[in-house]
N, C-alpha and C positions, 0 to 999 in steps of 0.2 A: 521422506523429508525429515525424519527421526535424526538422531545421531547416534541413537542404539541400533539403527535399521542394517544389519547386516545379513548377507542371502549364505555364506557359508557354516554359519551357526545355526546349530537346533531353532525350530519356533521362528528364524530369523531377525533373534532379537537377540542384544550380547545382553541384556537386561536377565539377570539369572533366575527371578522372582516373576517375569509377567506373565501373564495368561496368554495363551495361544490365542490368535484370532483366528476363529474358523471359517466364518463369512464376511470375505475382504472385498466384495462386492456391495455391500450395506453400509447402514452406518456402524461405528465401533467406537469402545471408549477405550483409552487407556493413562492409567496416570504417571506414568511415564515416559510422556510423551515430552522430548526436549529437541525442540527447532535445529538442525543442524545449520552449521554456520554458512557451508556452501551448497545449501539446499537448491538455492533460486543463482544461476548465473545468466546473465541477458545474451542471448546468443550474438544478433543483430541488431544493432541500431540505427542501420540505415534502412534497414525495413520499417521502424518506427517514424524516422524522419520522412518517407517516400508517404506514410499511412496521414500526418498527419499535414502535411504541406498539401495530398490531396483532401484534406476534410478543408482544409483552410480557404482551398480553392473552390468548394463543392460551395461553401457557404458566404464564400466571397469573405475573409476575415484576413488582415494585414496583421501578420502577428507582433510584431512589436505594436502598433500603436494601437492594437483591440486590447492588447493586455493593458496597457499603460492607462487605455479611458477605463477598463473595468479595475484599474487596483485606486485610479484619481474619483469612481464611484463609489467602492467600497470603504476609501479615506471620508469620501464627504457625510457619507452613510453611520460610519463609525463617530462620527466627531457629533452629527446632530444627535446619535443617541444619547452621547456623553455629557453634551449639553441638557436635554431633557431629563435626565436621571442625576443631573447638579456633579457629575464627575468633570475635574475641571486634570491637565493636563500634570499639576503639582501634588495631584492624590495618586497616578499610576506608579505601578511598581517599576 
């Protein structure tokens, strides 16, 4: 997941300075450790949609309107703490 992570290079790192990791089955530190950009790509997403339309189903939840009463709870939730704490709508950034 590096972006120094290359298997044709010495150490397998293009990093000219890092330390070899000897045990890559443990944990390991390195500080040159930079995220490479296409580390993560989603293979499937209808595997996700198939996964999560049956959790919707296991738990009986209608996804538009379960979302809509918990984002119209967490509005109401948010607004009484604003009021309790004297934060009034003309002080948010």
């Amino acid at each position: 997941m590096c972006e120094f992570y290359d298997p044709t290079v010495n150490n397998s790192c293009r990093e000219p300075i890092a330390e070899q990791v000897g045990d890559k089955r443990h944990a390991n530190f390195c500080g040159y450790l930079q995220p490479a950009v296409d580390a993560y790509t989603l293979q499937d997403e209808s595997r996700i949609s198939a996964a999560r339309s049956e959790l919707n189903e296991l738990f009986d939840i209608q996804s538009t309107s379960a979302a809509h009463a918990l984002s119209s709870e967490a509005d109401a939730t948010k607004q009484k703490l604003e009021q309790l704490f004297g934060r009034d709508d003309k002080e948010q950034d």
